[in-house]
N, C-alpha and C positions, 0 to 999 in steps of 0.2 A: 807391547811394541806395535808400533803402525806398519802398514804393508810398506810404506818409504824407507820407514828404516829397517823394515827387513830386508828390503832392495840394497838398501847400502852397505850392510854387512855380505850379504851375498856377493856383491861387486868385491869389495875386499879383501874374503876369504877365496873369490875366483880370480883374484889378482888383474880387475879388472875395473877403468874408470867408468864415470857414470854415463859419460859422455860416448865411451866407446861402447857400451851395452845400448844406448840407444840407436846407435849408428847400425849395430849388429841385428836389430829387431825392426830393421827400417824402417825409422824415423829420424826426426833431427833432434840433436842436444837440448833444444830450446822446445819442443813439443813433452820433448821426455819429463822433462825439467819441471813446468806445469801439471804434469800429469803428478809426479813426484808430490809439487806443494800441494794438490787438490786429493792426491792418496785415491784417484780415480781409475783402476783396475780391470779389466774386465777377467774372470778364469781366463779365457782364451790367451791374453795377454801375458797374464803370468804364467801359463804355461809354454809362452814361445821363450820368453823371461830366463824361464828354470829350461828348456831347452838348450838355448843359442849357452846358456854357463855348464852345458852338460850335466846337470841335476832334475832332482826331480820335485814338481810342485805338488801336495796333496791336500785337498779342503777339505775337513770333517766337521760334524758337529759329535763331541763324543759327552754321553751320556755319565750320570754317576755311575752308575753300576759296568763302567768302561766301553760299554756299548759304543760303537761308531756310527752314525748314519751321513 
């Protein structure tokens, strides 16, 4: 699953449009939207993201042996 559309279930499961998550992350609809088709992220971003929905973002690389790094 791509970072977009994990944005968009995110917005759905926080009963929230896409349009008002960008507005809440200040930006506009049409900036977000881009970002959205281009899947262009920064952490910083996605952690204001999973903030402004009251959740929380975690990046890991996890190993076979279940390791996280």
């Amino acid at each position: 699953m791509t970072i977009s559309e994990q944005i968009k279930v995110l917005c759905v499961r926080s009963n929230i449009s896409v349009s008002e998550l960008a507005r809440r992350v200040g930006t506009t609809p049409q900036n977000f939207n881009a970002k959205m088709k281009r899947g262009s992220f920064t952490i910083a971003e996605l952690e204001m993201i999973a903030s402004v929905v009251k959740s929380k973002f975690e990046r890991n690389f996890i190993l076979e042996n279940g390791d996280r790094i």
